[in-house]
DSSP file (Angstrom, degrees, kcal/mol; ACC not computed):
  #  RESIDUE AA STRUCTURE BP1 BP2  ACC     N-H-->O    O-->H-N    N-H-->O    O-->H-N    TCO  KAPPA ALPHA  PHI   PSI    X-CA   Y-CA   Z-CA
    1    1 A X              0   0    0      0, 0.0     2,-0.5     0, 0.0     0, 0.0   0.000 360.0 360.0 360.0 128.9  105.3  132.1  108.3
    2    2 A X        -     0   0    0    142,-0.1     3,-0.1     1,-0.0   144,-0.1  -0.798 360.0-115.6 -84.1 127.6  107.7  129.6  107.4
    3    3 A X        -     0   0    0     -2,-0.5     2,-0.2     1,-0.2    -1,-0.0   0.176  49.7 -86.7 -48.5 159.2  109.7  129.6  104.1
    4    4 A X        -     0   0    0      1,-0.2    -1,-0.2    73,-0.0    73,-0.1  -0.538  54.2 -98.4 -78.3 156.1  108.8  126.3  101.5
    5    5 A X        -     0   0    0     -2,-0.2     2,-0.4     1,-0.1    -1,-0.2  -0.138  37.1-150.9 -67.0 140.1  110.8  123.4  102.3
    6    6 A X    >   -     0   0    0     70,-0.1     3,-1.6    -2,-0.0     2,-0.4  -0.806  45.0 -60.1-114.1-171.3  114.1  122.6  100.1
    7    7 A X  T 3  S+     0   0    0     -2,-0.4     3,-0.1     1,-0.2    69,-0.0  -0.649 121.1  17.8 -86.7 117.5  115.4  119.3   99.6
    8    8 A X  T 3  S+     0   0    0      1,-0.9     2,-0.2    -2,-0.4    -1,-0.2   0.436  94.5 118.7  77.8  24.0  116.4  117.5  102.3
    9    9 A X    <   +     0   0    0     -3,-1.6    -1,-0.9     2,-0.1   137,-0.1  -0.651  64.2  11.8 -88.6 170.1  114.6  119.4  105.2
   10   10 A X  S    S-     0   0    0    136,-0.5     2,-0.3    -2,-0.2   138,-0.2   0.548 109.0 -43.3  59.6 158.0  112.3  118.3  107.3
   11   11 A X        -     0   0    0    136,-1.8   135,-0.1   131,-0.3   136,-0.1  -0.658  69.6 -94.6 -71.7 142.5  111.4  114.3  107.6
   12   12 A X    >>  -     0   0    0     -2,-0.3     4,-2.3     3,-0.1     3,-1.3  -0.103  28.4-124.3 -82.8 118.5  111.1  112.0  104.4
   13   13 A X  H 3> S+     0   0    0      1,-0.3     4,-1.5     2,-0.2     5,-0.2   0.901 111.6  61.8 -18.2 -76.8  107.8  111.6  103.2
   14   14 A X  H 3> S+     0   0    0      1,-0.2     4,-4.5     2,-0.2     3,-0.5   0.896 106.9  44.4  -3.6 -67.8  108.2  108.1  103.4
   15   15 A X  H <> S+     0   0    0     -3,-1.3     4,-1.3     1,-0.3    -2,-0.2   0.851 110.9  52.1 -73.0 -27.3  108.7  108.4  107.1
   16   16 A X  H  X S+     0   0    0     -4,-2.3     4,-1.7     2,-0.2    -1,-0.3   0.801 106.1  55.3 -92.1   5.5  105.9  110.7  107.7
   17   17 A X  H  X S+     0   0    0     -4,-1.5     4,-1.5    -3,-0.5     5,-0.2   0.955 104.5  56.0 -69.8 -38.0  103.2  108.4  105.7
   18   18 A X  H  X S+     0   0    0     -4,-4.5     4,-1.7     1,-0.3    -1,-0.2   0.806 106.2  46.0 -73.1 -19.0  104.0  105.7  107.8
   19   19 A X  H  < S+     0   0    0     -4,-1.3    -1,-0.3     1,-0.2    -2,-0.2   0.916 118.7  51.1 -61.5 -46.6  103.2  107.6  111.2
   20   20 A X  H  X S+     0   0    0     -4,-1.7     4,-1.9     2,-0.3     3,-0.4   0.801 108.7  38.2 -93.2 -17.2  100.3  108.6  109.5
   21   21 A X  H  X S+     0   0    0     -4,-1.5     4,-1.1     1,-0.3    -1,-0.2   0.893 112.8  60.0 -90.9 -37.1   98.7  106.0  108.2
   22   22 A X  H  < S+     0   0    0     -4,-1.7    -1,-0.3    -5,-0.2    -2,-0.3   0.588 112.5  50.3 -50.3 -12.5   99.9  104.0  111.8
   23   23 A X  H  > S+     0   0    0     -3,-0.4     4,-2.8    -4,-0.2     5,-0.2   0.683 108.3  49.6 -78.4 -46.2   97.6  107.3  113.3
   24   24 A X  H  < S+     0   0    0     -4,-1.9    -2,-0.2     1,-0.2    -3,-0.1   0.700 113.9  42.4 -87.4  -6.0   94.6  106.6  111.0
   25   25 A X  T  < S+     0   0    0     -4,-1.1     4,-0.2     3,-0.1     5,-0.2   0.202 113.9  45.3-104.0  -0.2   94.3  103.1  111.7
   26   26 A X  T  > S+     0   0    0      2,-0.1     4,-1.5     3,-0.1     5,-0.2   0.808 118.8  56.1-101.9 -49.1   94.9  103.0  116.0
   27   27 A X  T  < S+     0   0    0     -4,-2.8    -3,-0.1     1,-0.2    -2,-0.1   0.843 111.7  38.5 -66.5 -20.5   92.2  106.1  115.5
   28   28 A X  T  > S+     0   0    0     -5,-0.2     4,-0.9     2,-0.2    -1,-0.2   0.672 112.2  53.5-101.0 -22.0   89.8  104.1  113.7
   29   29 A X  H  > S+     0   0    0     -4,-0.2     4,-0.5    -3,-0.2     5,-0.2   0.627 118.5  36.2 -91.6 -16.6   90.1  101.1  115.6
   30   30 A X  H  X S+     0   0    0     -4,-1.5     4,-1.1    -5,-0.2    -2,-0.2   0.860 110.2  64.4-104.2   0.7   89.5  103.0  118.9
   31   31 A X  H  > S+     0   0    0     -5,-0.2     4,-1.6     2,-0.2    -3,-0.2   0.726 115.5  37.1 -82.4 -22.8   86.8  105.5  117.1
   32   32 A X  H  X S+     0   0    0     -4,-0.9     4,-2.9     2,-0.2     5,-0.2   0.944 109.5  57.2 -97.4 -30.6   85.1  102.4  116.8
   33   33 A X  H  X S+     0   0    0     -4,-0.5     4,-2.8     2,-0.2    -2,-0.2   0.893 120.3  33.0 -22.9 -67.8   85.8  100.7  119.8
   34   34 A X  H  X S+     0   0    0     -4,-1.1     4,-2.4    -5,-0.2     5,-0.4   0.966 113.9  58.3 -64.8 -61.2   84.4  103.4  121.6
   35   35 A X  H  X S+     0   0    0     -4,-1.6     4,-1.5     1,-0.2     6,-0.4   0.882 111.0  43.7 -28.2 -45.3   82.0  104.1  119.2
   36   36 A X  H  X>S+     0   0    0     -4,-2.9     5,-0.6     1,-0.2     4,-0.6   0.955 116.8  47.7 -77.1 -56.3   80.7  100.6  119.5
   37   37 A X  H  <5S+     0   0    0     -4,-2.8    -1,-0.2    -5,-0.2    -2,-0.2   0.775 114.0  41.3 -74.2 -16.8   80.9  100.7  123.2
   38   38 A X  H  <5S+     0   0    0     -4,-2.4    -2,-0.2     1,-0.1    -1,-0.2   0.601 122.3  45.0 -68.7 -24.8   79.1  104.4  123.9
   39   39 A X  H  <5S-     0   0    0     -4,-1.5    -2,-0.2    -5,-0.4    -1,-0.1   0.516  99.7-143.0-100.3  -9.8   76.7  103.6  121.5
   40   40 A X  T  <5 +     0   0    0     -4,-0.6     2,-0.2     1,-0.2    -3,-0.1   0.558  65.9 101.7  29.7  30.2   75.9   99.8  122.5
   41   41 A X  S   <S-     0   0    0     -5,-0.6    -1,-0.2    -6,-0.4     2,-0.2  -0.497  82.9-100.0-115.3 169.9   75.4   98.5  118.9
   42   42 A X        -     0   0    0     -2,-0.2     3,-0.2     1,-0.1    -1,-0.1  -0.452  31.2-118.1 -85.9 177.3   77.8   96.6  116.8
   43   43 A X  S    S+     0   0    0      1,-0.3     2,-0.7    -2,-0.2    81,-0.2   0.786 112.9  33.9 -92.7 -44.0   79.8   98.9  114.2
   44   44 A X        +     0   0    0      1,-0.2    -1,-0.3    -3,-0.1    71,-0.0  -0.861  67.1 157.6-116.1 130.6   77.7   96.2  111.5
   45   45 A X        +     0   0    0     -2,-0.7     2,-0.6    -3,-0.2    -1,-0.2   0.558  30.6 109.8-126.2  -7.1   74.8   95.4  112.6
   46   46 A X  S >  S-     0   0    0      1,-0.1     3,-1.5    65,-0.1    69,-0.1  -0.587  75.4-114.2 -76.9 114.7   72.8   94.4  109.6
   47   47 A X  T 3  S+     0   0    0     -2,-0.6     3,-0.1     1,-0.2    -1,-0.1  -0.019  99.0  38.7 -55.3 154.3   72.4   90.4  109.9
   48   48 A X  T 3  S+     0   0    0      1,-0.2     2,-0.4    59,-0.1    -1,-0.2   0.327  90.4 100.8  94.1 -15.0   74.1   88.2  107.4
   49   49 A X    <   -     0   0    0     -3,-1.5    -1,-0.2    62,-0.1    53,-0.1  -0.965  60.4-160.7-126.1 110.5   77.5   90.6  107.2
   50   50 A X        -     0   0    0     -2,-0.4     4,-0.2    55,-0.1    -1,-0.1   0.278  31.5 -89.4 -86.6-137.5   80.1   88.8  109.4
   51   51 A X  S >> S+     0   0    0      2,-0.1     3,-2.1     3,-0.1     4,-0.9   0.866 109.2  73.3 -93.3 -55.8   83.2   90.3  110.9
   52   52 A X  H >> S+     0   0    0      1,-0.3     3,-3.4     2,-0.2     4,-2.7   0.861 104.1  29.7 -36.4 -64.9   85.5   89.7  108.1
   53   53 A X  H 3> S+     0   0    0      1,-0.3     4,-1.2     2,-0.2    -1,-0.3   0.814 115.5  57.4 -75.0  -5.0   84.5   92.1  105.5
   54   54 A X  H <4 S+     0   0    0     -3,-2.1    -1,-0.3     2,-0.2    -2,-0.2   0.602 115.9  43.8 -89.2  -5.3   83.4   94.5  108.0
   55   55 A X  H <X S+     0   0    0     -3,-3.4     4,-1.3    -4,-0.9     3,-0.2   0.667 116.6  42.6-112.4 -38.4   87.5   94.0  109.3
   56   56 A X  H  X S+     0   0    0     -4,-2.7     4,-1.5    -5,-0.4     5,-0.2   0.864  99.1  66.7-101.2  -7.1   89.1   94.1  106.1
   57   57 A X  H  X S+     0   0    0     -4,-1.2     4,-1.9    -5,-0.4    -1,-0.3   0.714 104.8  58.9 -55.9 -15.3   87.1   97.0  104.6
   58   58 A X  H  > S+     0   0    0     -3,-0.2     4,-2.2     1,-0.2    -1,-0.2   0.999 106.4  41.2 -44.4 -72.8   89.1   98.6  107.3
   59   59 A X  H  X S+     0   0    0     -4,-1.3     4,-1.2     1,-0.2    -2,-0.3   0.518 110.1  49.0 -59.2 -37.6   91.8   97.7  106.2
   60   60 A X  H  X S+     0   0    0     -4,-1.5     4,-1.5     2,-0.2    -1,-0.2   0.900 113.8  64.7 -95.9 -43.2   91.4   98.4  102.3
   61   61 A X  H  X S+     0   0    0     -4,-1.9     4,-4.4    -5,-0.2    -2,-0.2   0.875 101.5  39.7  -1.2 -85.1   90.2  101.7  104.0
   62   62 A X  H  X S+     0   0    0     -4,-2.2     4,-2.2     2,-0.2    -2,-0.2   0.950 111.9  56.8 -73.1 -44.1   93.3  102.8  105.6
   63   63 A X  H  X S+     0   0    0     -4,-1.2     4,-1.6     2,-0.2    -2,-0.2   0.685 105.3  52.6 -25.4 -38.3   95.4  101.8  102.4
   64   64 A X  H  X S+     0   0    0     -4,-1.5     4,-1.1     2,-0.2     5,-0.2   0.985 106.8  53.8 -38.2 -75.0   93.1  104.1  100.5
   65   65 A X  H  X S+     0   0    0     -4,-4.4     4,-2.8     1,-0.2    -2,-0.2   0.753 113.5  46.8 -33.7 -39.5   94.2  107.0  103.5
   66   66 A X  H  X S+     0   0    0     -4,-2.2     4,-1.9     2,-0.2    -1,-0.2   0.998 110.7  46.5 -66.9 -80.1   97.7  106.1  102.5
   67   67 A X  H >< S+     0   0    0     -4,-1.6     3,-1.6     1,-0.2     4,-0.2   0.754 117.4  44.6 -13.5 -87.4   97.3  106.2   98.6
   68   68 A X  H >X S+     0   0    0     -4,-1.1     3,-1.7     1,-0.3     4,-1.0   0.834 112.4  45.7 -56.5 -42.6   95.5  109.5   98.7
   69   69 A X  H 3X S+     0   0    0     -4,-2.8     4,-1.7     1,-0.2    -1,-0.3   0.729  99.6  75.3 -79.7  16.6   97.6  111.5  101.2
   70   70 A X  H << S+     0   0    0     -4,-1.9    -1,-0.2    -3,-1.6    -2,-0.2   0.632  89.0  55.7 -79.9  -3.3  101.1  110.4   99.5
   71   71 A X  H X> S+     0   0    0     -3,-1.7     3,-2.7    -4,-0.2     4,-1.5   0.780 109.7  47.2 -97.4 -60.8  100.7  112.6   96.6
   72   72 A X  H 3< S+     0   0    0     -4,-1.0    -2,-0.2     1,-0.3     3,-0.1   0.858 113.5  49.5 -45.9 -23.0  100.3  115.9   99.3
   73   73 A X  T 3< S+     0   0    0     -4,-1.7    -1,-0.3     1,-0.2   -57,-0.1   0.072  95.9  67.9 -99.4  42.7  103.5  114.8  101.5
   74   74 A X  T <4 S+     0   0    0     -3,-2.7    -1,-0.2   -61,-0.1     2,-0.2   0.538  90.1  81.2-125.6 -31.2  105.5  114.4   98.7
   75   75 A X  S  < S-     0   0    0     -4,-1.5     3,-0.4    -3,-0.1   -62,-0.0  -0.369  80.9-127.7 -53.6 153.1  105.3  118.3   98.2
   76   76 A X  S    S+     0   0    0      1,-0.3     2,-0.5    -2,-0.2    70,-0.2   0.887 103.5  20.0 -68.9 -49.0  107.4  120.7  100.1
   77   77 A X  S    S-     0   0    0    -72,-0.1     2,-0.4   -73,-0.1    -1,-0.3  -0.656  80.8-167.6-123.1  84.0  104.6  122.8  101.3
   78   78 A X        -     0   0    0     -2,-0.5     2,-0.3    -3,-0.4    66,-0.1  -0.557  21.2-132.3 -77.9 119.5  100.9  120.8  101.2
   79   79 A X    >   -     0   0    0     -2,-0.4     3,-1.2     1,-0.1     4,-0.1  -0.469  14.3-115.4 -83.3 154.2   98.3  122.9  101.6
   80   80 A X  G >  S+     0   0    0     -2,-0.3     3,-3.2     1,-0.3     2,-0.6   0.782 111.5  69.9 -21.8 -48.7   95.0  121.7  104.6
   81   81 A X  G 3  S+     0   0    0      1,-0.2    -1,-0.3     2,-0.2    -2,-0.1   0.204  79.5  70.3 -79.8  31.9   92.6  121.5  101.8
   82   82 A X  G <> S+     0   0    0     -3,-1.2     4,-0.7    -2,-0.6     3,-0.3   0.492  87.0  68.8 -91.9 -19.9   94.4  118.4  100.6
   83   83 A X  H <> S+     0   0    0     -3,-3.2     4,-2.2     1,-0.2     5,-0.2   0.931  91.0  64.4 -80.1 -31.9   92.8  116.5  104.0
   84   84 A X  H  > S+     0   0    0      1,-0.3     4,-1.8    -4,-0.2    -1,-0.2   0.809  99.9  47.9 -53.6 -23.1   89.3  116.6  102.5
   85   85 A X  H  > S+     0   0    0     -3,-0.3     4,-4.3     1,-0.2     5,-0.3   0.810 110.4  51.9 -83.6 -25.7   90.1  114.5   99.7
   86   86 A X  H  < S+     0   0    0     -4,-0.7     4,-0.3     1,-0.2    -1,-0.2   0.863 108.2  47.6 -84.7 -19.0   91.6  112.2  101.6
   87   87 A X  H  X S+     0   0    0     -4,-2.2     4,-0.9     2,-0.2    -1,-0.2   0.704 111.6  53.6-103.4  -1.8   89.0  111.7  104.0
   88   88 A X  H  X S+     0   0    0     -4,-1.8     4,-0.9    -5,-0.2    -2,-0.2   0.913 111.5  46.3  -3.0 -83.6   86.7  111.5  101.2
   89   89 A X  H  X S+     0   0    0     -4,-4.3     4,-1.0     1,-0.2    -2,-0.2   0.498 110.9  48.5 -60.3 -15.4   88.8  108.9   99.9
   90   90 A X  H >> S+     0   0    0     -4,-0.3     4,-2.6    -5,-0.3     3,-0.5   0.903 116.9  41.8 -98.9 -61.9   89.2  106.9  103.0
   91   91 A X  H 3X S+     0   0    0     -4,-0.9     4,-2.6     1,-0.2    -2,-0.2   0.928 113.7  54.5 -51.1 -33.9   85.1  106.9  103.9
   92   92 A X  H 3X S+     0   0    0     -4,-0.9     4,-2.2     2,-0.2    -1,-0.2   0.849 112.1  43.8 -78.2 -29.8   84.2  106.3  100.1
   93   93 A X  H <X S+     0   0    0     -4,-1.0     4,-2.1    -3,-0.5    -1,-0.2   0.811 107.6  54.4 -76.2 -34.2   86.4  103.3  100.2
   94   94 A X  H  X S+     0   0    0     -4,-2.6     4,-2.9     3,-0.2     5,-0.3   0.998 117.6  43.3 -50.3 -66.2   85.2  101.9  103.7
   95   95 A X  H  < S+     0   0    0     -4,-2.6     4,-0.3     2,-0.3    21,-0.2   0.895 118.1  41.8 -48.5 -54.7   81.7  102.1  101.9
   96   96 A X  H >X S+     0   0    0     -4,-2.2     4,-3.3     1,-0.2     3,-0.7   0.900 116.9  46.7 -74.7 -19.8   82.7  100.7   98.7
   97   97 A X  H 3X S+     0   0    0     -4,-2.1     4,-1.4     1,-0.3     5,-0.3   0.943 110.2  51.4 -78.0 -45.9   84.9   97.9  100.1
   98   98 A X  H 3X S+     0   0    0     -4,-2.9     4,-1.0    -5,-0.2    -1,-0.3   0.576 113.7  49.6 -67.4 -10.4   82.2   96.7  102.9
   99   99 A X  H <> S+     0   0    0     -3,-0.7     4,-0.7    -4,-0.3    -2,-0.2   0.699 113.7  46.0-111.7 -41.9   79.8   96.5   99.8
  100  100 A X  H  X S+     0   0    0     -4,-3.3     4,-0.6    -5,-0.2    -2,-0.2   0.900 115.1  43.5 -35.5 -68.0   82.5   94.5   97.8
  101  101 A X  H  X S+     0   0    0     -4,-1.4     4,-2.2     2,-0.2     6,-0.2   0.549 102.4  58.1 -92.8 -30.1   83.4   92.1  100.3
  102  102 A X  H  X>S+     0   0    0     -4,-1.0     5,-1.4    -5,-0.3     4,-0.5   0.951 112.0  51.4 -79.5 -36.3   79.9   90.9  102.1
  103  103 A X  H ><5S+     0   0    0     -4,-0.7     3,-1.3    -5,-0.2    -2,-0.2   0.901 111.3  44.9 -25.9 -62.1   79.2   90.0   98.5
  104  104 A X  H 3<5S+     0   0    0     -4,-0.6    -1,-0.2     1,-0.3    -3,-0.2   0.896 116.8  50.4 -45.3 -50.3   82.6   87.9   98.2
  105  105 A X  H 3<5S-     0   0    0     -4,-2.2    -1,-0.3    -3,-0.2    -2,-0.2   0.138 127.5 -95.3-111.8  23.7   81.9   86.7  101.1
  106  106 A X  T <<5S+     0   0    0     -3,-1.3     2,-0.2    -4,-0.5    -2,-0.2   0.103  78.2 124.4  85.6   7.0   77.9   85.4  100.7
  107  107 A X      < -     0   0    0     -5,-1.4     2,-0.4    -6,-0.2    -1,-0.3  -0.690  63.1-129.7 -81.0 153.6   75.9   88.2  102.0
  108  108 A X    >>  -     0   0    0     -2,-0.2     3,-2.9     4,-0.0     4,-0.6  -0.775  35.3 -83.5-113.7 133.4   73.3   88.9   98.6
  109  109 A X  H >> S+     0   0    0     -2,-0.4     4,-1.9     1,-0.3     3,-1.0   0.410 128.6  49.8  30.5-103.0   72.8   92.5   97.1
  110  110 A X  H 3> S+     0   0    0      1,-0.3     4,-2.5     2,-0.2    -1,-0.3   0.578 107.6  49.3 -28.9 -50.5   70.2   93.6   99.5
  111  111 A X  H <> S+     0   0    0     -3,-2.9     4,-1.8     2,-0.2    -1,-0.3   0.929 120.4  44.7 -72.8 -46.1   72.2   92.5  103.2
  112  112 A X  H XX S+     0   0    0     -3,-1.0     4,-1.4    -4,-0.6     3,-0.7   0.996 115.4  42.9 -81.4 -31.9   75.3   94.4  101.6
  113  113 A X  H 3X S+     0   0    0     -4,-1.9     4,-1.9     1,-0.3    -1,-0.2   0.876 116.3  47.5 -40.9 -51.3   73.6   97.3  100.4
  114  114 A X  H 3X S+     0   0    0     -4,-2.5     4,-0.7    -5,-0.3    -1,-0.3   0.868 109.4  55.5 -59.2 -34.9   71.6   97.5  103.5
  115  115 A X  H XX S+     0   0    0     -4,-1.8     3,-4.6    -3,-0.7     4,-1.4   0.976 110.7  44.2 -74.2 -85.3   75.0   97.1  105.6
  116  116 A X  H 3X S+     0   0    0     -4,-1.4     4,-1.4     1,-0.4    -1,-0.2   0.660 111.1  54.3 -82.3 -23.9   76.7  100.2  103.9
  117  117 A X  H 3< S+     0   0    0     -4,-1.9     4,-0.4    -5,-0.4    -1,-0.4   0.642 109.1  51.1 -66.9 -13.9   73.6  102.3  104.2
  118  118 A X  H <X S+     0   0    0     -3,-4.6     4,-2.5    -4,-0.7    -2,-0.2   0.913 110.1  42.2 -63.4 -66.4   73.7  101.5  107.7
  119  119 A X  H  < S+     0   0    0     -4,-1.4     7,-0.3     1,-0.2     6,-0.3   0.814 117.7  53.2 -63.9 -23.5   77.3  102.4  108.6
  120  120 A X  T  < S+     0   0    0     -4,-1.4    -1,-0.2    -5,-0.2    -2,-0.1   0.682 110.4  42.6 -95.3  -3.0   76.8  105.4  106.5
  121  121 A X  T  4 S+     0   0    0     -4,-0.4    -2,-0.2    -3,-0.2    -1,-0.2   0.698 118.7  45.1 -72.1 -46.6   74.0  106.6  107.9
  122  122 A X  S  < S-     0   0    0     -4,-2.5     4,-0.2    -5,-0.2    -3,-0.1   0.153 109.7 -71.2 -77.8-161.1   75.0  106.0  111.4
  123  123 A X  S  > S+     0   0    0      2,-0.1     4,-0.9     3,-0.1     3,-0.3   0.690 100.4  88.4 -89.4 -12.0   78.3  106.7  113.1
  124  124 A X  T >4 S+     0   0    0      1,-0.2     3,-4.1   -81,-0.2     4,-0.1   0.797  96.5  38.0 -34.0 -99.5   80.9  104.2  111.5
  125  125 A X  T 3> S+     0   0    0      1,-0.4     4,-2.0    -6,-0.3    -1,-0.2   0.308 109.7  57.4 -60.5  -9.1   81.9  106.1  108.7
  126  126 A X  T 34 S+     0   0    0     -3,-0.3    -1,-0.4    -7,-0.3    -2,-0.2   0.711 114.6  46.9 -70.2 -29.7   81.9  109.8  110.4
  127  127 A X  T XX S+     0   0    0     -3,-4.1     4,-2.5    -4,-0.9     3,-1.1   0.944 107.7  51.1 -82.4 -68.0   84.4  107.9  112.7
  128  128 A X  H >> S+     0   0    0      1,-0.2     4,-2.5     2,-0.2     3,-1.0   0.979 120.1  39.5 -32.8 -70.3   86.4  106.3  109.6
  129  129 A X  H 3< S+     0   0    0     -4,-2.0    -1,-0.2     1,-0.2    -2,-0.2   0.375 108.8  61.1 -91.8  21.8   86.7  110.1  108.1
  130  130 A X  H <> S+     0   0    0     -3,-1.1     4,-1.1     3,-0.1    -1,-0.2   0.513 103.2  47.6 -93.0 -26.9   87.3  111.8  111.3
  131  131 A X  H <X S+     0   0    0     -4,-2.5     4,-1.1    -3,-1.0    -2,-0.2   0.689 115.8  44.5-105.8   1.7   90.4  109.9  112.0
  132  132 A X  H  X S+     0   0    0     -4,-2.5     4,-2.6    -5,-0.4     5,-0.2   0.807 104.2  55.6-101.4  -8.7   91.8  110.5  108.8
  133  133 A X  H  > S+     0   0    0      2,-0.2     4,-0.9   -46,-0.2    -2,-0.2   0.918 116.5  45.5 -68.1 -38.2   90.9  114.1  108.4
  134  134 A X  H >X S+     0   0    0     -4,-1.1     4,-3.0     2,-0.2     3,-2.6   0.968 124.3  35.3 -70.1 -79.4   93.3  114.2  112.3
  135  135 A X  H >X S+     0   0    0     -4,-1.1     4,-3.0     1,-0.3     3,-0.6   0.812 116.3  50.4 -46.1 -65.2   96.0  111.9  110.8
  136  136 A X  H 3X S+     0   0    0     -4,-2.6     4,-1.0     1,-0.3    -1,-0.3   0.627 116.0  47.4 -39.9 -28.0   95.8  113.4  107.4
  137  137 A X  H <X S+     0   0    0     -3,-2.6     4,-2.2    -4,-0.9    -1,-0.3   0.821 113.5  45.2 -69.4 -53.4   96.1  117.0  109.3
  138  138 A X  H <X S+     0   0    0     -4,-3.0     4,-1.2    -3,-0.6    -2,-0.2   0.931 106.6  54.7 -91.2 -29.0   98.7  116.2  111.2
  139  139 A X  H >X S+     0   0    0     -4,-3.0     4,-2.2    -5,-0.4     3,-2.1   0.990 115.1  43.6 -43.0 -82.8  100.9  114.5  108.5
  140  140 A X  H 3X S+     0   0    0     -4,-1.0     4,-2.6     1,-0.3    -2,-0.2   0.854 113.5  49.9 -44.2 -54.1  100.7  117.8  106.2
  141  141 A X  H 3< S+     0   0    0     -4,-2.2     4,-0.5     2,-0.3    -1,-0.3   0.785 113.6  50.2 -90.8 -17.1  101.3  120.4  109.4
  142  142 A X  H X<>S+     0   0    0     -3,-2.1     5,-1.5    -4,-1.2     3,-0.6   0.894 115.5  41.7 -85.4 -40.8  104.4  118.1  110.2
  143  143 A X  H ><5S+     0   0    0     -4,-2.2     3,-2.0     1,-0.2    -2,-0.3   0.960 112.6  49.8 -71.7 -39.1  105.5  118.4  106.8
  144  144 A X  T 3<5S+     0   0    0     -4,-2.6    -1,-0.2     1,-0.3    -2,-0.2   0.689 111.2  55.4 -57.3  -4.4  104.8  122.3  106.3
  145  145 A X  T < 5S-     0   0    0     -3,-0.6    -1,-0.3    -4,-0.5    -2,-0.1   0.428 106.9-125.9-124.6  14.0  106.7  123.0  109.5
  146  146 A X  T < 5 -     0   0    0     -3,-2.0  -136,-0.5    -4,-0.3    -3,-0.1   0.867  37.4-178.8  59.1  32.8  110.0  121.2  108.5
  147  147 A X      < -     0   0    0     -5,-1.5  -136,-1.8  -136,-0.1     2,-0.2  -0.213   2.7-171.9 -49.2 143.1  110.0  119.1  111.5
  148  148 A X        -     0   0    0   -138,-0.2  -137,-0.1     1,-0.1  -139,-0.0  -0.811  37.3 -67.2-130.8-168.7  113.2  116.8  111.4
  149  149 A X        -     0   0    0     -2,-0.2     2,-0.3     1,-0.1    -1,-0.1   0.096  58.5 -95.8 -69.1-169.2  114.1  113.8  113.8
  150  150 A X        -     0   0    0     -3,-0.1     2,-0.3     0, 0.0    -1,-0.1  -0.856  42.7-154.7-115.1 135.0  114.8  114.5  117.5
  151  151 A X        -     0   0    0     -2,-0.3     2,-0.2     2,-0.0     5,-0.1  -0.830  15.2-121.0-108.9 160.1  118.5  114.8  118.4
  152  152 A X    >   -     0   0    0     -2,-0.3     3,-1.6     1,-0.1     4,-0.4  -0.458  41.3-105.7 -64.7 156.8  120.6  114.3  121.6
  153  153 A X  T 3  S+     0   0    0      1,-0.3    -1,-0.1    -2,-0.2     3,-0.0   0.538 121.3  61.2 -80.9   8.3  122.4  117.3  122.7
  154  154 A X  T 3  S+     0   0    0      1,-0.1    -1,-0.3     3,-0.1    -3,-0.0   0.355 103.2  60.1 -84.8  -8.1  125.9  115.8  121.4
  155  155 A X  S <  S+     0   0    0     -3,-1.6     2,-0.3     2,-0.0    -2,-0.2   0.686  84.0  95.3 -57.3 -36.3  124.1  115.9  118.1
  156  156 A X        -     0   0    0     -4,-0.4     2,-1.4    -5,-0.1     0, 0.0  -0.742  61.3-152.1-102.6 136.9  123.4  119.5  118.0
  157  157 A X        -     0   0    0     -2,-0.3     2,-0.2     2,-0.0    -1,-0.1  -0.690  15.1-162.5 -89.0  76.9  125.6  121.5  116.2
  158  158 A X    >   -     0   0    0     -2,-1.4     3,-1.0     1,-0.1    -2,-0.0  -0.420   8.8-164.2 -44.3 114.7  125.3  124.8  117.9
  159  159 A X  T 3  S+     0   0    0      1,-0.2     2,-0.3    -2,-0.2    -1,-0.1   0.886  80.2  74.7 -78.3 -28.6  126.6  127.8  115.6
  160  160 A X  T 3         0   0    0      1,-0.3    -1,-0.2     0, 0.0    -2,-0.1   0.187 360.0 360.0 -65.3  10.0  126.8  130.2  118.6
  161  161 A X    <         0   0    0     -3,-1.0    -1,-0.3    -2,-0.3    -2,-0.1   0.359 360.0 360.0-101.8 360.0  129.8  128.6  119.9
């Protein structure tokens, strides 16, 4: 077991959100990518709901992932059962934000309704909160283990000398 973190181990919160939330969106655009292509369907498939909102619900998606896991890396020691909420948060937002946005954007009540019952039926959104439950995992175990940057070996201050 490793000791809790003091102040100024390990890498900056800051630094480790942005790797993770840069994780949860390259995982979710190639979980659907793939998805899309194993599967031979579109990710939205319900007519009337064009690309845009189905692209920026992405997007208000991963901003969610961000929001939620920044309160856990901001601890010294976060514990795992911090990633459920955050991949919670990240699917719930996908849902509500595609439901949002084909409105905005002229699909009527029924086509978005239908549209977020689709993807949440189906495999989008298992895909959405599968790659932030990975990112969200791997952000928290990078902080609990007091990773720090990577040094060149004039860098390291050896004591054993």
């Amino acid at each position: 077991m490793t000791a809790p973190l003091r102040e100024g181990e390990g890498l900056p919160a800051g630094t480790l959100l942005a790797f993770a939330v840069a994780a949860d969106g390259a995982l979710v655009v190639c979980g659907l990518g793939f998805g899309s292509l194993l599967t031979g369907s579109d990710v939205i498939e319900t007519p009337g709901i064009g690309i845009v909102p189905a692209a920026l619900a992405v997007v208000v998606s991963i901003a969610v992932f961000g929001l939620a896991l920044w309160p856990a890396l901001r601890i010294p020691h976060p514990s795992f059962v911090r990633v459920i909420g955050v991949l919670f948060a990240s699917a719930a937002a996908y849902g509500a934000a595609l439901w949002l946005l084909a409105l905005a954007f002229g699909a009527g009540i029924a086509s978005a309704t239908a549209a977020v019952a689709d993807v949440t039926i189906g495999w989008p959104v298992p895909v959405i909160a599968g790659a932030a439950a990975v990112a969200a995992w791997g952000a928290i175990a990078v902080r609990r283990t007091r990773a720090r940057r990577p040094l060149w070996p004039w860098e390291r201050h050896d004591d054993d000398e």
